[in-house]
Structures are given as structure tokens and as C-alpha cells.
C-alpha positions as a Markdown table, in Angstrom:
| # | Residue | x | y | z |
|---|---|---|---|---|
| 1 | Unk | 164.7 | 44.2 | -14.3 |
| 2 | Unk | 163.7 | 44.4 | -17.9 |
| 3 | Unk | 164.3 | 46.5 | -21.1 |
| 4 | Unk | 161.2 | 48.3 | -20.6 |
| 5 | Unk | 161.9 | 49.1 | -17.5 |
| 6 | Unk | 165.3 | 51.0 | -18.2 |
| 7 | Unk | 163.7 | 52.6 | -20.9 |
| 8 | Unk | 160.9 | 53.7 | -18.6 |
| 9 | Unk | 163.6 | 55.2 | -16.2 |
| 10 | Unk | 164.9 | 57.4 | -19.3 |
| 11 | Unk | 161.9 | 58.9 | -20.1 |
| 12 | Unk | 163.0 | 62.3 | -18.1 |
| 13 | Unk | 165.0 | 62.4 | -20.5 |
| 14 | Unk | 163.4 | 61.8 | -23.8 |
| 15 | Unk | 160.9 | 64.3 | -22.7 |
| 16 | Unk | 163.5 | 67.3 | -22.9 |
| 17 | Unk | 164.8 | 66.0 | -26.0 |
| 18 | Unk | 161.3 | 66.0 | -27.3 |
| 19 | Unk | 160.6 | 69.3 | -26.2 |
| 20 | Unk | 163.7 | 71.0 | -27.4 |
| 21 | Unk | 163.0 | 69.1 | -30.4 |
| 22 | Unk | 159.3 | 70.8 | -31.4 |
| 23 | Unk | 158.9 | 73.7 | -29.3 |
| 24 | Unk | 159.5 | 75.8 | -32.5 |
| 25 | Unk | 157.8 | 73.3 | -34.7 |
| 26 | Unk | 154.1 | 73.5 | -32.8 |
| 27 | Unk | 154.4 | 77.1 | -32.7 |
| 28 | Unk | 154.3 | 76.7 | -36.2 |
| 29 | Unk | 151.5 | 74.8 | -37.0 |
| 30 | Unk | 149.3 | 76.5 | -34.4 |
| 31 | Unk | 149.7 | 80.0 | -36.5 |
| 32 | Unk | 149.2 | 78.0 | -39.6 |
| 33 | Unk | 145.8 | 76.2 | -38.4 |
| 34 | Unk | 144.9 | 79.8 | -37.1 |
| 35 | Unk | 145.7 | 82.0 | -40.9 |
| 36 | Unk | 144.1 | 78.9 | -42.3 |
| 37 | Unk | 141.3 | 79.3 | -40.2 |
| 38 | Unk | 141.3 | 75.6 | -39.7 |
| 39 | Unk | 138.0 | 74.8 | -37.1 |
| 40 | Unk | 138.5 | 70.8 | -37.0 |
| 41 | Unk | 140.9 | 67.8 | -36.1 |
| 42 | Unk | 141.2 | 64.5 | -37.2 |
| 43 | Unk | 144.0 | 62.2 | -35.8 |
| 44 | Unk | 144.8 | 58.8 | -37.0 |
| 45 | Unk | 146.8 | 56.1 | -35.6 |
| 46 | Unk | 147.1 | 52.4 | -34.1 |
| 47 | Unk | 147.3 | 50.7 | -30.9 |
| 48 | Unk | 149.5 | 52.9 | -28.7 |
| 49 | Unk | 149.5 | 55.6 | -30.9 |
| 50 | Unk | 145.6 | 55.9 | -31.0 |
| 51 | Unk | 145.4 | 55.8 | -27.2 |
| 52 | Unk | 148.1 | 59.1 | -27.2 |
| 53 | Unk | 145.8 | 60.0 | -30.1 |
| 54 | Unk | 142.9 | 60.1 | -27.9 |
| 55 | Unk | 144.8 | 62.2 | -24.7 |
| 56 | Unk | 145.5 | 64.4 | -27.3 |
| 57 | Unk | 141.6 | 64.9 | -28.4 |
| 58 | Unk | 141.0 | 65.4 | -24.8 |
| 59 | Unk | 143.2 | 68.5 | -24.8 |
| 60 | Unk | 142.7 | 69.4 | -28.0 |
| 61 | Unk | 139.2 | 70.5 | -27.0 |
| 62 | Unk | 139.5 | 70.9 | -23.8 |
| 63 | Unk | 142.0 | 73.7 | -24.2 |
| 64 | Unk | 141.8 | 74.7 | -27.7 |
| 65 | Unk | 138.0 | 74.1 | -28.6 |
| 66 | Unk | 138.7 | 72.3 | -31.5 |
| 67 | Unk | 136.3 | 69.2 | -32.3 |
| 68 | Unk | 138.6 | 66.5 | -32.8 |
| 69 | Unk | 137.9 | 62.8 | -34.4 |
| 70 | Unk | 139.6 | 59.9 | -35.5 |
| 71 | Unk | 139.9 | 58.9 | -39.0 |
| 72 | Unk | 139.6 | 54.8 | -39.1 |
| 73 | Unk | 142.0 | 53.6 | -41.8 |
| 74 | Unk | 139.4 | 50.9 | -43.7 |
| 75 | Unk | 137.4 | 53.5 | -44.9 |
| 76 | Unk | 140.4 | 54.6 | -46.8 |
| 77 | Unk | 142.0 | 51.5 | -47.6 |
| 78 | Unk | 139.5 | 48.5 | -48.0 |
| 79 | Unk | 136.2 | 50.9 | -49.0 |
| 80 | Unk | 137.9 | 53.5 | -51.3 |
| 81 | Unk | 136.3 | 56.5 | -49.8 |
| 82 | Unk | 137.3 | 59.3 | -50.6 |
| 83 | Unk | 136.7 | 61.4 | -47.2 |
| 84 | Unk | 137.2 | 65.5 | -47.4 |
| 85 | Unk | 139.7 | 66.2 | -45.1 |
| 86 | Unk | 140.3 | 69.4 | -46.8 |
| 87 | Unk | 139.5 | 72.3 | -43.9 |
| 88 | Unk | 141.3 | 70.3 | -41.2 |
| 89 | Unk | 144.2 | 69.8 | -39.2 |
| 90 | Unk | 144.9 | 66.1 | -40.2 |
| 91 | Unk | 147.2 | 64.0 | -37.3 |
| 92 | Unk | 148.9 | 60.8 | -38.3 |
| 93 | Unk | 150.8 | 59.3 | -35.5 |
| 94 | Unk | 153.3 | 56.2 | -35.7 |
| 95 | Unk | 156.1 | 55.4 | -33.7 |
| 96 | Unk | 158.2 | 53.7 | -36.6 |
| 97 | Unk | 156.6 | 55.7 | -39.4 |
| 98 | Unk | 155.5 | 52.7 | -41.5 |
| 99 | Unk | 152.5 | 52.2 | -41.1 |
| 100 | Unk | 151.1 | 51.9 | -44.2 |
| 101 | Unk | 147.3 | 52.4 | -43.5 |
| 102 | Unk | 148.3 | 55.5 | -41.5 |
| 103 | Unk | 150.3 | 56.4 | -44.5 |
| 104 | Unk | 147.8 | 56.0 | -46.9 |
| 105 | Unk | 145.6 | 58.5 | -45.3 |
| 106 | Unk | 147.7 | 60.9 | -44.6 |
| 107 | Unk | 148.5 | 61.2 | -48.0 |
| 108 | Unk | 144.9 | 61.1 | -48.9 |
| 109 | Unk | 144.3 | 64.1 | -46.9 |
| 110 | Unk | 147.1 | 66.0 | -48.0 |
| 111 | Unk | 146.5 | 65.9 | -51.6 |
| 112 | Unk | 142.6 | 67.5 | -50.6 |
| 113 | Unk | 144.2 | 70.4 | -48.7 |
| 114 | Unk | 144.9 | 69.4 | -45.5 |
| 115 | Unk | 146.9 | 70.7 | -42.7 |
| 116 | Unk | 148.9 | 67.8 | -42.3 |
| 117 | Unk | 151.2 | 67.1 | -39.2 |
| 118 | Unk | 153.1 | 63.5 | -38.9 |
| 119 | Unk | 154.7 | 62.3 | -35.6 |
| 120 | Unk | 157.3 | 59.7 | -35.4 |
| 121 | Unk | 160.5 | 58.4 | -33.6 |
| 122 | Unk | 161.8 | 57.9 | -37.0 |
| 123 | Unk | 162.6 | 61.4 | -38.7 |
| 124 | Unk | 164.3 | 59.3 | -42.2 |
| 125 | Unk | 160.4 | 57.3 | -42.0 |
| 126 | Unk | 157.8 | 57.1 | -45.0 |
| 127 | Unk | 155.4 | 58.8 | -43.0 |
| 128 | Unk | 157.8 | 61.2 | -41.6 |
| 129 | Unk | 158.5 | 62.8 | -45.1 |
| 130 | Unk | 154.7 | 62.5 | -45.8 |
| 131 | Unk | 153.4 | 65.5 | -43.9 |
| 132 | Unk | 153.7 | 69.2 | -44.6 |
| 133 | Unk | 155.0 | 69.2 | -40.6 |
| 134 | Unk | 157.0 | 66.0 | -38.8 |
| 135 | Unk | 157.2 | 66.3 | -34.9 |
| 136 | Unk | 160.0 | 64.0 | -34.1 |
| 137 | Unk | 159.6 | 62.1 | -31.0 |
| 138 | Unk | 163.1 | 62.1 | -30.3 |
| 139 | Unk | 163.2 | 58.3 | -28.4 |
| 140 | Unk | 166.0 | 57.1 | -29.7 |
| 141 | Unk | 165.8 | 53.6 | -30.7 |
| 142 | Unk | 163.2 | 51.6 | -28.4 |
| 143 | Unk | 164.1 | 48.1 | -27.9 |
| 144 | Unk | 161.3 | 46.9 | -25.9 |
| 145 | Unk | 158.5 | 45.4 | -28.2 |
| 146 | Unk | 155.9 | 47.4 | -26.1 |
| 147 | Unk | 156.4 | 50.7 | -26.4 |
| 148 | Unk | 156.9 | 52.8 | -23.4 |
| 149 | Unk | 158.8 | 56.1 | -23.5 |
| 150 | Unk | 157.7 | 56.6 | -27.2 |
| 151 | Unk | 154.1 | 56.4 | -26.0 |
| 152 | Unk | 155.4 | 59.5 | -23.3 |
| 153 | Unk | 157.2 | 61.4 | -25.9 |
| 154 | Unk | 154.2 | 61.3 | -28.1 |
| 155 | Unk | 152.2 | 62.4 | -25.0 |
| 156 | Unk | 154.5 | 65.2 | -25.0 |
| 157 | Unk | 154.4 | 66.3 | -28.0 |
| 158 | Unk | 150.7 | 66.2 | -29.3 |
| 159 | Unk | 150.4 | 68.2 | -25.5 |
| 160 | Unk | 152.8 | 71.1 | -26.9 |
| 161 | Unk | 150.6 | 71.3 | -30.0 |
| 162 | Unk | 147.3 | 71.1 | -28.0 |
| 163 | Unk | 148.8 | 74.2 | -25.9 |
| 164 | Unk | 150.5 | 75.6 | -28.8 |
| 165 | Unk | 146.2 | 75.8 | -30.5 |
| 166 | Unk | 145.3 | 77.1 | -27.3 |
| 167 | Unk | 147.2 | 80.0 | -27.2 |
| 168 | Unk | 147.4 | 79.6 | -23.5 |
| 169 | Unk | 150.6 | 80.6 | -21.4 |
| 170 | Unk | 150.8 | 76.4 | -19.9 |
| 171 | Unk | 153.7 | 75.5 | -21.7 |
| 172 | Unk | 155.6 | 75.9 | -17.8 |
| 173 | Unk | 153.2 | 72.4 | -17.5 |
| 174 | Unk | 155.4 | 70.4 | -20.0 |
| 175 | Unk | 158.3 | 71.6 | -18.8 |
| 176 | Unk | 157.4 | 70.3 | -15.5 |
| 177 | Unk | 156.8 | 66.4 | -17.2 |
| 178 | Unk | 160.2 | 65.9 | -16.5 |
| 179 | Unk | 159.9 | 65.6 | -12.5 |
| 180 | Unk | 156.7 | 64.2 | -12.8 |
| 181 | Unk | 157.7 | 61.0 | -14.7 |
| 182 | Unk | 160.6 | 60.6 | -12.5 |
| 183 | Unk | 158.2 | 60.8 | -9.1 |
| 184 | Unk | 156.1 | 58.0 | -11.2 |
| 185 | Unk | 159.1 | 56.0 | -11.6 |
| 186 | Unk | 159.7 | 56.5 | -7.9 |
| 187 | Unk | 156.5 | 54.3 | -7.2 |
| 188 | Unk | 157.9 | 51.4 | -8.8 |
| 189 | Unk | 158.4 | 49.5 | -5.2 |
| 190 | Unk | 154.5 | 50.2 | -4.2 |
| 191 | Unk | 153.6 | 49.0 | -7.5 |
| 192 | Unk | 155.6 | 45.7 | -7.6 |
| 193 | Unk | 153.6 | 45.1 | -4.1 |
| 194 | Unk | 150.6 | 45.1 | -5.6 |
| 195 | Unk | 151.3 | 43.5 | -8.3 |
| 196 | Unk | 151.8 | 40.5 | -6.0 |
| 197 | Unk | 148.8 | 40.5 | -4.4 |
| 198 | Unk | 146.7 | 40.5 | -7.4 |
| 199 | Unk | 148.8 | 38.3 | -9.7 |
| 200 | Unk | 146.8 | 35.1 | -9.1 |
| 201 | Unk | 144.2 | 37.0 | -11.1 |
| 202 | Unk | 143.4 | 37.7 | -14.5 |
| 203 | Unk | 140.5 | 39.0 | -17.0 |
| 204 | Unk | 140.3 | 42.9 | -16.0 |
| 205 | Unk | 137.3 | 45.0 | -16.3 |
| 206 | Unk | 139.4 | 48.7 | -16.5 |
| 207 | Unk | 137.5 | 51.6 | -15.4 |
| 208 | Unk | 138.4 | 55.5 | -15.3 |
| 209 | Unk | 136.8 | 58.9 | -17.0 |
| 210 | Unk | 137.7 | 61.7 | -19.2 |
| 211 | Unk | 141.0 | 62.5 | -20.1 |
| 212 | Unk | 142.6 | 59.2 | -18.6 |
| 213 | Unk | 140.3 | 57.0 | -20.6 |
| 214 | Unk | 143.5 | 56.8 | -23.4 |
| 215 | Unk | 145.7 | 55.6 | -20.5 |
| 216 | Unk | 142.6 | 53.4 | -19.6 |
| 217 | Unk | 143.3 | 51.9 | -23.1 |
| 218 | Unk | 146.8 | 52.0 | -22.9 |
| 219 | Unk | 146.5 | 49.7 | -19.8 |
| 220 | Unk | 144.5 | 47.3 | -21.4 |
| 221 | Unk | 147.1 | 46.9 | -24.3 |
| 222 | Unk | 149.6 | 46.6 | -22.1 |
| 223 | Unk | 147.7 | 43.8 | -20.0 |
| 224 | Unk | 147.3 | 41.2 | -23.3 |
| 225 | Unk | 150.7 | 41.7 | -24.9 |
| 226 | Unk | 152.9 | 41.5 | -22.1 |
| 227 | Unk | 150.8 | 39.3 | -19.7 |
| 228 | Unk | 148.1 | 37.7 | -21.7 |
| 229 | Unk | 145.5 | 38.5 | -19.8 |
| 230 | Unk | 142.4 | 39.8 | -21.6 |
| 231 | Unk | 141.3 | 43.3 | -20.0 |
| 232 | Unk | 138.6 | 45.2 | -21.7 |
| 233 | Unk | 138.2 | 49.3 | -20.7 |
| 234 | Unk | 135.2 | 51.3 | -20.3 |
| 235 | Unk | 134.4 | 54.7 | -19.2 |
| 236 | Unk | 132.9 | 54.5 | -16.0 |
| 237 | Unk | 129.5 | 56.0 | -17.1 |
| 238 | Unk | 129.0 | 54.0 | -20.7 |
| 239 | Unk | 130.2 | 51.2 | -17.9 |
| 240 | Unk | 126.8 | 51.8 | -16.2 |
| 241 | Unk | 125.0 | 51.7 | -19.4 |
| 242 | Unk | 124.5 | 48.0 | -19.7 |
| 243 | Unk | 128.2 | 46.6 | -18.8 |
| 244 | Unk | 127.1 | 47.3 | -15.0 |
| 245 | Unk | 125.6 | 43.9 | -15.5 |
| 246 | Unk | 128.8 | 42.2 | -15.5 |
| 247 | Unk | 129.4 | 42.9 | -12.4 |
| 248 | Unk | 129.4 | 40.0 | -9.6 |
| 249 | Unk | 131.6 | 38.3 | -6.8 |
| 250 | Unk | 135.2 | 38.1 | -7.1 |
| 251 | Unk | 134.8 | 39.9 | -10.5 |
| 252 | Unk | 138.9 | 41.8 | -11.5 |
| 253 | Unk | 138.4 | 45.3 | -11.6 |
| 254 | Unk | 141.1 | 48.3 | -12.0 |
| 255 | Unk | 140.3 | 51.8 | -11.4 |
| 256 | Unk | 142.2 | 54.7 | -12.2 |
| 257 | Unk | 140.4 | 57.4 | -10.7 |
| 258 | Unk | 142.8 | 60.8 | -10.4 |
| 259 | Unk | 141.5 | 63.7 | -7.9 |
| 260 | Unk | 139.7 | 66.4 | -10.5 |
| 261 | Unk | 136.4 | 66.6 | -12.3 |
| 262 | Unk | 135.6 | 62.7 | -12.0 |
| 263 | Unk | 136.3 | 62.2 | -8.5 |
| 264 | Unk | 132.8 | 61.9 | -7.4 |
| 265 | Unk | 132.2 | 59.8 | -10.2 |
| 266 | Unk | 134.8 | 57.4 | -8.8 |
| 267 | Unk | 133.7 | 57.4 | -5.3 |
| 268 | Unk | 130.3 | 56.1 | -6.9 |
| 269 | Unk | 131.2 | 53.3 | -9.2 |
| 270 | Unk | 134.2 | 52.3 | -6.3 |
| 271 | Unk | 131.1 | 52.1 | -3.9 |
| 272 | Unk | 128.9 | 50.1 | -5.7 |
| 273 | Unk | 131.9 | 47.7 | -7.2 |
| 274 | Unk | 132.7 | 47.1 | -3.0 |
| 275 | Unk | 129.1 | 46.4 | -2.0 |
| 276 | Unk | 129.0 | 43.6 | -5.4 |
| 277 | Unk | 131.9 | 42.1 | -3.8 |
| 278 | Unk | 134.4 | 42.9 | -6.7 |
| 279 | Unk | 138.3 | 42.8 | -6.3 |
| 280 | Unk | 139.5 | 46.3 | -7.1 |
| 281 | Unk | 142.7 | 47.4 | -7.6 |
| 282 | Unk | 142.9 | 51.3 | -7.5 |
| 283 | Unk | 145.1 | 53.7 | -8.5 |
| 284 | Unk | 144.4 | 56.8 | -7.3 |
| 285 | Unk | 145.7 | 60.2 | -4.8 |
| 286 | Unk | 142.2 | 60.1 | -3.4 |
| 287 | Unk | 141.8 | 58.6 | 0.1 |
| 288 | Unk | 138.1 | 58.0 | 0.0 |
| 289 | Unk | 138.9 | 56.0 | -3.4 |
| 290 | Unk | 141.5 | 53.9 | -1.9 |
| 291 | Unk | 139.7 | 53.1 | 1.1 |
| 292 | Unk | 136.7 | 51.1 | -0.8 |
| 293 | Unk | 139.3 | 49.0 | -2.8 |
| 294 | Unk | 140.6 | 45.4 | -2.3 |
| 295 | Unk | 144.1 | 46.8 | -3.3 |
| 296 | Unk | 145.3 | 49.9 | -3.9 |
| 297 | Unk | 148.5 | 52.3 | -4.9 |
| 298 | Unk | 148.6 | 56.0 | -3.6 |
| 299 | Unk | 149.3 | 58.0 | -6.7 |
| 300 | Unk | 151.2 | 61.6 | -6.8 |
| 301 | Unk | 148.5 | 64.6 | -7.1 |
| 302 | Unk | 148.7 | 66.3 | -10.1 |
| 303 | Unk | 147.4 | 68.7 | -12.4 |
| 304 | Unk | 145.1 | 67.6 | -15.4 |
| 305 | Unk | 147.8 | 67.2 | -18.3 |
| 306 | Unk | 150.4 | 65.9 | -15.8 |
| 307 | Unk | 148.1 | 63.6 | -14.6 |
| 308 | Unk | 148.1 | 61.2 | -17.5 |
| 309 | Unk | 151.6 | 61.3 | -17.4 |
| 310 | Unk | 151.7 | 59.9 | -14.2 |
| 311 | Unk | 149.2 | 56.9 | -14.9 |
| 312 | Unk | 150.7 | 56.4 | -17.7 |
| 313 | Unk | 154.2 | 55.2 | -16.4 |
| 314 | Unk | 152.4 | 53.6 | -13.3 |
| 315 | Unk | 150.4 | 51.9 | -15.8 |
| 316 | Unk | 153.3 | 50.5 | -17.6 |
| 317 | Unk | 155.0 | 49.8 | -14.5 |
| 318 | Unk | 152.4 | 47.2 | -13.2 |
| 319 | Unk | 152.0 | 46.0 | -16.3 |
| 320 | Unk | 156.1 | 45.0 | -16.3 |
| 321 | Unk | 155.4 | 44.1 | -12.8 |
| 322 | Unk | 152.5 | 42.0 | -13.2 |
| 323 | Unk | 153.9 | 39.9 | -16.1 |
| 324 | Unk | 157.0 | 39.0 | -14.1 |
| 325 | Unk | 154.8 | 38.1 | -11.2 |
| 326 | Unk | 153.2 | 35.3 | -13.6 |
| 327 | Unk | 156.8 | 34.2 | -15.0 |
| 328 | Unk | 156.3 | 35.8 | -18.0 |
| 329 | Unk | 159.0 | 38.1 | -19.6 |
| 330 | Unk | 157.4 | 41.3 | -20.7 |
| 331 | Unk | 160.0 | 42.4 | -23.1 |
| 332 | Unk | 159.3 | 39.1 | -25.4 |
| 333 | Unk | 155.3 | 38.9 | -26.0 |
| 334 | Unk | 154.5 | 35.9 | -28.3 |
| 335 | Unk | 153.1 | 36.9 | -31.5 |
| 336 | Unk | 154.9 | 40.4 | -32.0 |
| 337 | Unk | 157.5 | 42.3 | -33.2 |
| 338 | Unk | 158.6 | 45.7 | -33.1 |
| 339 | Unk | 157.3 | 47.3 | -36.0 |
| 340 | Unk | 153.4 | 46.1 | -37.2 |
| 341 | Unk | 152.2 | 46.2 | -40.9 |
| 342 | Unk | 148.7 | 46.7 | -41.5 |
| 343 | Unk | 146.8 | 47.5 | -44.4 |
């Protein structure tokens, strides 16, 4: 079918390898963070990267309680600053490990003090040897320009350090990732379906809440490289904060709206998206969800870290899916190539 897709269908793998790989590692740092008495995060990366980035900020709280932020490169690079990341746990993620902006902070923040954690799929990598800590992603090489199953093995990982800060006994969650990608894969079928019926469309409003609103971005990446179409995500409540007013007949809309926390927030927005008229495709294991879409995919339940997981592959799924549908070869997108250099 594609590259992506094959590398997609090894991703039960790469998550064991990642696993073995930094079970021992994450223990580590959390004991560190803890004898340093470390009390913030600040996490740093680009375009797939940040969106894992911001899952992991999600958990990071959300289990461990730590304020987490992201550190935006320019302030570093084209400003000068010189910010103190001296009392925190500094995170610079990058799939090839040369990004030099990411590179450039990270090194910043070291020479203050901080705790300084790299993740890559490249352990021999600039960045790699740049933190006190590497977590190595454990990929193997990733052929497909948009990355797929580095995205889930960083997923993975920055998971096992969130529960590793947590102190809590959920580590029997990762090991579970394993079946969970592979039930995701499973839906391939369902997905290519709908695909279909919305691939006459383009320009994507994506909508979800919470801890899926990095796969919400992840989507939307996805959408303009490998089928240049624009899509542009919002949480569903800063979505009713002014961008509401976007909203009118035959507008593209995607929801990814997971049974948990958000689900009545996701029964609302569906509701008033079907009364405007909108064409939604939903994602989603809730039946009341599914029922007010134009299109829809029944999605495995799941527990809250699995979860993203799950959306994550279906996500990239449609996306390969999608971009065949419009004759377009998602493994090639114009404009790119593997590894990006920014300053």
C-alpha cells in the first residue's frame, strides 16, 4: 500500500524495543528529578515531535503534577535570551537529532543546571550526545518522509518517563501499547471506507479536548504534507470562543472525541455542528457521537494513555488513506525531505 503504511504495521514492534530500551533509563531520571527536587518541565521540539511533546505535558501533569511548558526556540536563537532553565527538567525531542534550534537550547539549558533529557531515533546524533540522559526511540531507520512509528515510539517513551515522575504502579499500561496499536491497525478497512466518502473534500476544521489535542495536531500535520489540504485544530472549547463563527453549511469538520472526561463536551459541539449543517467525520467509541455525524469510524475503547495511541495510528491511517483517495502518494510530499533544518 505505501511505506508508511508497513511501517505503521511495525509499530508493535518498535514499541517493545522502545520499552526494553528505556525502562531502566526513566527510572533514572525520575529519582534524579526527585533528589534534585526538580518542581518544573519544559519540553522542546518541532512539528511531530512537539505534538508528542504536548501528550507528554498532558501526562506529565496529569499524573505527576509537574507544570510543564514548552520552550520556543527563537527566543534562544534569533533574540539571545538567556532564559533560566536552571531548576527544571529540560526535554528536547527530535527524531533525527539534528535539529539545530532544538540543539541550541538544550545546550543552553544544560550549561545553567538543568536536568537535561534528549530523545531521538538516532543514539550516534548531535543532540543525542547533548543531554545528561538520551532515550532512544529504538525505530530503526524510518523511510517514510512523515513520520509515523517514531511519532509512537516517542509516545512511548515520554509516557514511561511521565509514569516513571509519577511514581505510580501503571507501567502494566505501556506494556499493554503493543495490542493496542495492533487493534488500531486492525481498523485500517473501516478507515479506507471513509476515507472515500469524504475525499471530494478538503479544508478541515479539527476538533477534540484534553489529552488528544496533540493527536488533534498531529492530524492536522499529517493532512497538509501528505494530502495538501489545509486543516487548522482547535480545542473544542477555545473553538467556541470566537472560531464558532466559522461554522456554516457544508463546512469539513473532524472530531476526535474518545469516551472519558470530554465526552459530554463532544456530544455538545457534535450537536450544534449537525443542526449548522456541517459535514462531520468522527472518530470516536461513543454511539451518541457517531450518531450526529455525517461520517463516522467506531473506535476501540480505551483507557486514557492508550487512547492517544489509538487515534494516533487511526489518524495516520486516514491520512495515508485519504491522500491515495485524491491520487496523491503520501510517502512523497512535495517540498520535504526526511530530516528539516531550522535555525
Amino acid at each position: 500500500m505505501s511505506i508508511m503504511f508497513d511501517e505503521i504495521k511495525s509499530e508493535p514492534e518498535v514499541i517493545l524495543a522502545a520499552i526494553r530500551a528505556n525502562e531502566t533509563k526513566v527510572s533514572d531520571i525520575a529519582a534524579e528529578v526527585k533528589k534534585r527536587g526538580i518542581k518544573n518541565i519544559t519540553i522542546i521540539g518541532r512539528g511531530t515531535s512537539d505534538n508528542a511533546g504536548l501528550c507528554f505535558k498532558y501526562f506529565a501533569e496529569i499524573l505527576a503534577g509537574i507544570p510543564s511548558g514548552t520552550a520556543h526556540p527563537s527566543v534562544t536563537t534569533m533574540y539571545g535570551a538567556n532564559v533560566d532553565y536552571s531548576d527544571h527538567l529540560f526535554v528536547a525531542i527530535s527524531q533525527s537529532g539534528r535539529s539545530i534550534d532544538t540543539l541550541a537550547v538544550l545546550s543552553q539549558a544544560k550549561k545553567q543546571g538543568a536536568l537535561t533529557v534528549s530523545i531521538t531515533n538516532d543514539a550516534e546524533s548531535p543532540l543525542a550526545h547533548a543531554g545528561k540522559y538520551h532515550l532512544d526511540l529504538s525505530a530503526g531507520e524510518e523511510r517514510s518522509i512523515a513520520s509515523a512509528k517514531s511519532y509512537i515510539a516517542e509516545l512511548t517513551v515520554l509516557y514511561m518517563l511521565a509514569i516513571a515522575l509519577s511514581g505510580k504502579p501503571l507501567m502494566d499500561v505501556v506494556y499493554g501499547f503493543p495490542q493496542v496499536v495492533a487493534n488500531a491497525i486492525e481498523l485500517m478497512p473501516v478507515i479506507e471506507e471513509a476515507a472515500e466518502q469524504v475525499k471530494d473534500l478538503n479544508n478541515f476544521i479539527v476538533l477534540s479536548r484534553g489529552v488528544m489535542q496533540g493527536v488533534g495536531k498531529e492530524l492536522t500535520l499529517k493532512l497538509n504534507e501528505c494530502a495538501y489540504t489545509f486543516a487548522q485544530f482547535y480545542g473544542t472549547n477555545d473553538f467556541m470562543h470566537g472560531p464558532f463563527a466559522l461554522v456554516e453549511e457544508g463546512i469539513n469538520v473532524i472530531i476526535l472525541a474518545p469516551s472519558g472526561e470530554c465526552s459530554e463536551n463532544f456530544r455538545d459541539i457534535a450537536t450544534r455542528l449537525q443542526i449548522l449543517n456541517a459535514n462531520v467525520l468522527t472518530f470516536s467509541d461513543d454511539q451518541d457521537v457517531l450518531n450526529l455525524a455525517t461520517y463516522g469510524v467506531k473506535m476501540p475503547t480505551s483507557d486514557m494513555l492508550s487512547c492517544t495511541l489509538s487515534y494516533s495510528v487511526a489518524m495516520h491511517l486516514f491520512t495515508i488513506a485519504f491522500a491515495q483517495q485524491k491520487g496523491l502518494n503520501p510517502d512523497a510530499p512535495r517540498n520535504l525531505k526526511k530530516v528539516t533544518i531550522t535555525k
